[in-house]
C-alpha positions in Angstrom: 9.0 15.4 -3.6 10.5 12.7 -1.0 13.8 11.8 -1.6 14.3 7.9 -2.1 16.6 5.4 -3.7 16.6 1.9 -4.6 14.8 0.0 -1.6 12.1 2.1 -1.9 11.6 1.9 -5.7 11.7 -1.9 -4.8 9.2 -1.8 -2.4 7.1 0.5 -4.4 7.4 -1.9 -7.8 6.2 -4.7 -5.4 3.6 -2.7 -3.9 2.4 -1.5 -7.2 2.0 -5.3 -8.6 -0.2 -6.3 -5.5 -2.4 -3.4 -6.2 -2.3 -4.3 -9.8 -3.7 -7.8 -8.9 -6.2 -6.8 -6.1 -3.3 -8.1 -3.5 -1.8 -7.6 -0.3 1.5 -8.9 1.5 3.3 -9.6 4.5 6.2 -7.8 5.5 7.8 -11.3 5.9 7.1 -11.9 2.0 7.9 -8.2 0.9 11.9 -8.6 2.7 11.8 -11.3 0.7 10.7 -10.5 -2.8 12.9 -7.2 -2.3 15.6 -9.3 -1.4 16.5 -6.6 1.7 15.4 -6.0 5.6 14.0 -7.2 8.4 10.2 -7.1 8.8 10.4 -5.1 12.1 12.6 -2.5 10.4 10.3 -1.6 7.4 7.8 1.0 8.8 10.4 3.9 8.2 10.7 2.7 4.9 6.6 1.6 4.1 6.2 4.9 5.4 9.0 6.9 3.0 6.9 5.3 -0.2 3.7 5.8 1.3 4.0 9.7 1.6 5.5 9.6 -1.7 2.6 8.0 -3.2 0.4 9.9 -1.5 2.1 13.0 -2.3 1.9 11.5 -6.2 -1.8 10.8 -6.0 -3.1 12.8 -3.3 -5.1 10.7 -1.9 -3.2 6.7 -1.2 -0.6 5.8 1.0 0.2 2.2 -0.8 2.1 0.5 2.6 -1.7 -0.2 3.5 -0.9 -3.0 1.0 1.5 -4.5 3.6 0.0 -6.1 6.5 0.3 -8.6 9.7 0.9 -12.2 8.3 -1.9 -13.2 11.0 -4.7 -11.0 9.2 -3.4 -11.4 5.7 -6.3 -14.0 4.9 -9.1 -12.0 7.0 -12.0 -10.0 5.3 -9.8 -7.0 6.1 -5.9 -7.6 6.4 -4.3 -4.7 8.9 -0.9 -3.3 8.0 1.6 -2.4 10.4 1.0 -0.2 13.6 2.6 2.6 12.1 -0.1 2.8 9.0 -2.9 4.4 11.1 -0.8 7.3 13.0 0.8 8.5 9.4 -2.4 8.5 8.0 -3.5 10.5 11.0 -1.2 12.6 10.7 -1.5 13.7 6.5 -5.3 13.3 6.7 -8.7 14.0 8.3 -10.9 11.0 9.0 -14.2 12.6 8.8 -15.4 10.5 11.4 -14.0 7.0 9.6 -12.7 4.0 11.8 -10.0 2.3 11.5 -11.3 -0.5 9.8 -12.9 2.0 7.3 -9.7 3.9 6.5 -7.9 0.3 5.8 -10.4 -0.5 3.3 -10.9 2.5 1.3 -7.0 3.0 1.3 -6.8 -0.6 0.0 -9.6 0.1 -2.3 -8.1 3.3 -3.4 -4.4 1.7 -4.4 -6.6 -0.9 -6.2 -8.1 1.5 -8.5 -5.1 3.4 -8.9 -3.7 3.4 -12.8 -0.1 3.0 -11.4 1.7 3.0 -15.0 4.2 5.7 -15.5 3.4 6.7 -12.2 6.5 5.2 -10.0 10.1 5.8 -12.3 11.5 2.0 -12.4 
């Protein structure tokens, strides 16, 4: 399992409630609501709790949740420009673009059952 401590379980338990109401979330608003970091310093840490959860579930990486204030109200917000080269690099695309990977990630951490799954 990936090692992590309390910023991550904050980011995950903030995560985890966006999925939980179909959501997503700009870096901007997620320093903020975990109280913690600068938006340009997250990736390393989006990308600690996305291998975990992925690693948990096998299939989501839950920073797709996380995306670029400019595209947050677009039919398909983007996360960060870290998000695609992790994914990339855990998973085969089967011939997916970009935009396809966002969505089914996105759909994927909204159909998650995320109780009991992240120890607050």
């Amino acid at each position: 399992m990936k090692t992590i401590n309390e910023i991550h379980l904050k980011i995950a338990e903030e995560l985890i409630k966006c999925a939980q109401s179909n959501s997503v979330i700009s870096y901007t608003e997620l320093c903020e609501r975990i109280g913690s970091g600068s938006p340009r310093r997250m990736g390393p840490k989006l990308e600690q709790v996305s291998l975990l959860t992925y690693e948990m579930t096998g299939k989501i990486f839950l920073s797709v949740l996380v995306v670029l204030q400019e595209t947050k109200t677009s039919s398909n917000p983007h996360p960060g420009s870290g998000f695609l080269p992790m994914y990339d690099r855990e998973c085969k695309r089967n011939n997916m673009s970009d935009e396809e990977v966002i969505r089914a990630q996105r759909q994927l951490a909204y159909e998650q059952d995320w109780s009991g799954l992240i120890p607050f």
